[in-house]
N, C-alpha and C positions, 0 to 999 in steps of 0.2 A: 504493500500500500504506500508506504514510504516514498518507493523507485517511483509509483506513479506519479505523485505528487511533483515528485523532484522534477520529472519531464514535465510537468504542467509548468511549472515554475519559470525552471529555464526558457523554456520556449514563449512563456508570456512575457518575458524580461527583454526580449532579441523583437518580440513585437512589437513594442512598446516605445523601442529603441527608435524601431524603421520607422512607424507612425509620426515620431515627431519629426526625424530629418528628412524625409521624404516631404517633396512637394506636390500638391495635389495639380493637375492641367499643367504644371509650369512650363511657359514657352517664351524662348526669348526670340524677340525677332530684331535683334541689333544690327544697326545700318553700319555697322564697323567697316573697315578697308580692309580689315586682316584677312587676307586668302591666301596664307604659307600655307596650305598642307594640299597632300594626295590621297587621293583614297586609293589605296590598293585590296585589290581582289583575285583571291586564285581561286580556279573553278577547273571541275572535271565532271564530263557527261551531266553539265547542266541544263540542258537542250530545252527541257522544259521549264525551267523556272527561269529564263533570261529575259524574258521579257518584261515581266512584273519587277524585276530590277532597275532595269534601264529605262522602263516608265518612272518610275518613284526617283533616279538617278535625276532625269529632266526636268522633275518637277521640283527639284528641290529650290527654296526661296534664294538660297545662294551657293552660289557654283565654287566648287575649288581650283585651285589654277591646272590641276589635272586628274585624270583617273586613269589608273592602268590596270588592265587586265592581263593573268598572267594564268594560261594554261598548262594544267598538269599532266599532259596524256590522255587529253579525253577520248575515248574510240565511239562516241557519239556524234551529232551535227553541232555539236555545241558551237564550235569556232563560227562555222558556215551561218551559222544563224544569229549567232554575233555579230559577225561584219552583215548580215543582212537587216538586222536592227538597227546598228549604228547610221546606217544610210537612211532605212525608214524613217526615223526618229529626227533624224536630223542632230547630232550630237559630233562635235568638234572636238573637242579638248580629252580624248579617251585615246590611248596605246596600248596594244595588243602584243604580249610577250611570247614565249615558248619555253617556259621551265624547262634547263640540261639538266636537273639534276630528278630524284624521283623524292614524293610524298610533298603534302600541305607545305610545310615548313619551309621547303627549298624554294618551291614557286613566291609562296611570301617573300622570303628573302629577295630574290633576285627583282622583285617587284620595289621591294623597300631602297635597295640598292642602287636602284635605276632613279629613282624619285631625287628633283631638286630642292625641296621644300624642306622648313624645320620642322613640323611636323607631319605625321603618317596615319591616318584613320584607317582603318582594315574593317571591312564585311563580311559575311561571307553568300554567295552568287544563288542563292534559295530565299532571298531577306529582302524586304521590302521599307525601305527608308521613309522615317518621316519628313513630312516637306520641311520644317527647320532644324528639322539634324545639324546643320551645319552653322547655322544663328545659334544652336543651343551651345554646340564646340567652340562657337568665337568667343562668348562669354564669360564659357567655365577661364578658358584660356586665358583671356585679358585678366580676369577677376585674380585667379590663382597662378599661372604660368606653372603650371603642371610639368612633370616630364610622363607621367602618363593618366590618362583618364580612361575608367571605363563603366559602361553606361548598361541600362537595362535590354533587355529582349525577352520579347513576348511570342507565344504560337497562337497563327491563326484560328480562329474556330472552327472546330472539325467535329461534329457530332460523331465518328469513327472514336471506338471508346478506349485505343491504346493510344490514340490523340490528344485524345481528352485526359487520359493517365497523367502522360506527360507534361500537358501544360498547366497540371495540377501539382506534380511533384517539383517541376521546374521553378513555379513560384517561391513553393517550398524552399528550393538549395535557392535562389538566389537572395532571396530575403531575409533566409538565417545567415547565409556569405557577407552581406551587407549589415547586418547586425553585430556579428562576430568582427568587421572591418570595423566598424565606430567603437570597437572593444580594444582597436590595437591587434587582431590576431586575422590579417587578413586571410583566408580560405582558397576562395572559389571568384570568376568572372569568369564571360562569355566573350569569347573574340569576337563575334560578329557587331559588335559594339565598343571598338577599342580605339584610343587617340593618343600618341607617343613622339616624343622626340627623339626624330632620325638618330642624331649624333649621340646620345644615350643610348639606345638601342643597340647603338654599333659599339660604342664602350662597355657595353657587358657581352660582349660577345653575339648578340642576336639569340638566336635559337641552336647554336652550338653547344650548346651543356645539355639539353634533352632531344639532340635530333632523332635518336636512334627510336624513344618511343613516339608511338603512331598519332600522339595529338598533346593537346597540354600547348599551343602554340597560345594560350592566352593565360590560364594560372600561373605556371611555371617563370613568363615575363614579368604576373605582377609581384610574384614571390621576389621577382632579382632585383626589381626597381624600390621593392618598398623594404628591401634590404641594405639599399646603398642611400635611396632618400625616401624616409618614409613620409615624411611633411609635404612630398613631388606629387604622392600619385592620392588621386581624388576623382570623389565618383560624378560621373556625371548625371545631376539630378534633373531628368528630363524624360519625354517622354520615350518611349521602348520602341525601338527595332523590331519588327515582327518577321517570324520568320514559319514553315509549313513545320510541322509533325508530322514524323514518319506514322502510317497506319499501315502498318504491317507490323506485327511483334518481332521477327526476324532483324530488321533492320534496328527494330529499337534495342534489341539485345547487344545486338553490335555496337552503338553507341554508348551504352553502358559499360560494356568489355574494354572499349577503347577508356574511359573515365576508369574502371576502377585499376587497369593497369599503371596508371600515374602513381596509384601509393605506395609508397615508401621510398618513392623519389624527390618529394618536395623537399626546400630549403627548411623550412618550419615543423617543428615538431608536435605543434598541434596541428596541421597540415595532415600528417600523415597519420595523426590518431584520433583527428574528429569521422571518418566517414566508419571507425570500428566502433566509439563512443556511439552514433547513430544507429549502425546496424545492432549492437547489445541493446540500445534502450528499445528499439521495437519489438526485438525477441521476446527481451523480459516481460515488458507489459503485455503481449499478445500470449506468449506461456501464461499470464497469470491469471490473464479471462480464461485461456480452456482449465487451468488447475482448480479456477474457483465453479465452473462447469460443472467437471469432473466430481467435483465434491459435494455440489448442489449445492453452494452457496452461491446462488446465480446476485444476491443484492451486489457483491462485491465487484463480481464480474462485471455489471452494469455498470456500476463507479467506473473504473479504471478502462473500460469501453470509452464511457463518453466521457472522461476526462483527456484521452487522445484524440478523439475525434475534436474536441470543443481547441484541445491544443493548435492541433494541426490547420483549425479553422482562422485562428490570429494570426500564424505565422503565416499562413497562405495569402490574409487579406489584408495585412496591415501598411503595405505599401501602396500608397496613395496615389501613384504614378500609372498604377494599375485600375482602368476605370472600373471594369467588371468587376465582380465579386462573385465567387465559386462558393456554393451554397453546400451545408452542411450535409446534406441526402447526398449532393456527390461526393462530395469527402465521404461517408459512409462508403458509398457505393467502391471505392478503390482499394481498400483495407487488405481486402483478400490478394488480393494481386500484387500491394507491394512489399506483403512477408514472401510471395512466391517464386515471381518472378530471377531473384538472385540465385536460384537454382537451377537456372538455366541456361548464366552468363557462360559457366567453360565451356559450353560444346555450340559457341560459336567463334568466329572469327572476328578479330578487332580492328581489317583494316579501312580507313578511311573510305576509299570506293571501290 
C-alpha cells in the first residue's frame, strides 16, 4: 500500500511541476531579423509522409535561411517525389544531400556539417510543423541564447488503438522527462523537435560517442550538452510538432527495442536507472491488484487500481501545451497492454528502417 502511495506521490509532484512551467497556447510571432539556423532533415522510404512536410515546411510564418535534406538509402520514391514536390510547391531555399555513410546519425551529420548557420533545428521527414515553429525558436533564442533547445511532439489522432497507446504513453515519458529536467536530472527529448549550436555540436564530438547504437540521436546530445553547460540547454515552451503513430504493433515494438537498447549507455546515472525505477513501480503495483484478487481483498485492489490510473491521468494531462486531454476510461483502457507488451521487445529487430 505504501509502494502505491509513493507512485501516487511522485508522479503528482513531476505534475504539478509541468502545470506550472508549461504555457498554455503560447505562441510567439516575433518580427525579429534573426534567420541563423537550418533545418536539417534525414529521411529514408518517406515517400508517403513528404508531402504533409513540405506543406507545413511552406507555410511556416518565417523561413530559415535554409533547409536541407539528406537521404539515407531510401529504396523507395522518396527522393523522386521530393524533387517533384519541391517544384510543385514552389520552395527555393531546400538542398538535397546523399548520406556516404549508413544509419540516422551519419545522414544528420553530414547534413549539420554542410549547414552555414549558428544554429541547426533537426525534424524528422513523418512530422508536421507548426506554422510559428520558427517565431517560437527566435524567441527562446534571443531571450536565453541556448546552445540547445528542445521542444515538444505530439501524435496525430488515430483512433487505431496501438496509436492511440502511444500517444498516451508518449505524453507520459515526455512530461515526466520535463519534470525530472526542472528537477536538474534531465532524462529523455525527442529529436524531431531539436534546436542547437553548430559549433557546440561539433565540440562535443557530434554523435560520435553513441554512433554504433541505432538511435538516441537526441537524448544522448542533451545528456552531453547539459553536461558541459547545463544553464545552455532549455526547453522550448511552445507548441508541439506533430508527428503519425505507427499502427501496427510490429513496428511499435521496434521503436521501443531501438529506446530500450540506449540503457546503460547514458552519461547520467539516473538516466540509466529511471526507465528500471518505472518498469519495478508498474510491476509492483499491478502484482499487488492481482495479490489483493487472489486473496479477495478486492477493496484494496481497487485502491491501488485507481490510485495508478488517477496517477497516470496528471502526469498525462498536466502539460498545458497539450490542448487535448486523454480521459481516464482511456487511460483504463491501456493498463493491460503496457504491463505486456515489454514481453515482446526481444524477438524483434531495432533497426531504424
Amino acid at each position: 500500500m505504501i509502494f502505491a502511495i509513493f507512485y501516487f506521490l511522485f508522479f503528482y509532484f513531476l505534475a504539478l511541476m509541468v502545470f506550472k512551467k508549461t504555457v498554455a497556447n503560447y505562441i510567439s510571432k516575433s518580427n525579429s531579423e534573426f534567420t541563423d539556423i537550418t533545418i536539417v532533415i534525414a529521411f529514408k522510404n518517406e515517400e508517403s509522409n513528404l508531402f504533409d512536410l513540405l506543406f507545413s515546411l511552406k507555410n511556416l510564418s518565417k523561413q530559415p535561411r535554409e533547409i536541407i535534406f539528406v537521404n539515407d538509402h531510401s529504396t523507395d520514391n522518396s527522393l523522386a517525389m521530393l524533387r517533384h514536390l519541391l517544384d510543385t510547391l514552389k520552395i527555393n531555399n531546400i538542398s538535397i544531400l546523399e548520406s556516404k555513410g549508413l544509419g540516422k546519425k551519419a545522414a544528420l551529420s553530414m547534413g549539420i556539417n554542410s549547414a552555414k548557420t549558428t544554429y541547426i533545428a533537426v525534424t524528422d521527414a513523418d512530422c508536421i510543423l507548426p506554422k510559428f515553429w520558427l517565431n517560437n525558436i527566435d524567441s527562446h533564442i534571443l531571450k536565453y541564447q541556448p546552445n540547445l533547445l528542445f521542444g515538444l511532439v505530439d501524435y496525430i489522432k488515430n483512433n487505431h488503438w496501438v496509436s492511440m497507446y502511444q500517444k498516451i504513453e508518449s505524453r507520459a515519458l515526455i512530461n515526466t522527462g520535463l519534470g525530472m529536467f526542472y528537477q536538474k536530472k534531465p532524462i529523455m527529448c525527442n529529436g524531431a523537435n531539436m534546436v542547437f549550436k553548430k559549433e557546440f555540436w561539433q565540440s562535443i564530438g557530434g554523435y560520435s560517442s553513441h554512433e554504433s547504437l541505432a538511435s538516441g540521436d537526441d537524448i544522448f546530445l542533451l545528456h552531453q550538452f547539459y553536461q558541459v553547460a547545463p544553464n545552455k540547454v532549455v526547453f522550448l515552451n511552445a507548441e508541439p510538432v506533430l508527428t503519425k503513430a505507427p499502427n501496427n504493433v510490429y513496428t511499435f515494438l521496434k521503436q521501443r527495442k531501438r529506446w530500450a537498447s540506449k540503457t546503460g549507455h547514458y552519461i547520467f546515472w539516473w538516466a540509466n536507472f529511471f526507465p528500471f525505477l518505472l518498469l519495478f513501480n508498474l510491476i509492483g503495483m499491478l502484482s499487488m491488484v492481482f495479490y489483493y484478487c487472489f486473496n479477495e481483498n478486492y477493496g484494496c485492489a481497487v485502491f491501488i487500481l485507481v490510485l495508478k490510473i488517477v496517477s497516470d491521468y496528471f502526469i498525462i494531462n498536466c502539460n498545458q501545451q497539450f490542448n487535448d486531454k486523454i480521459s481516464i476510461f482511456g487511460i483504463f483502457k491501456m493498463q493491460i497492454w503496457q504491463i505486456l507488451y515489454p514481453l515482446f521487445i526481444p524477438f524483434v529487430s531495432n533497426k531504424w528502417k
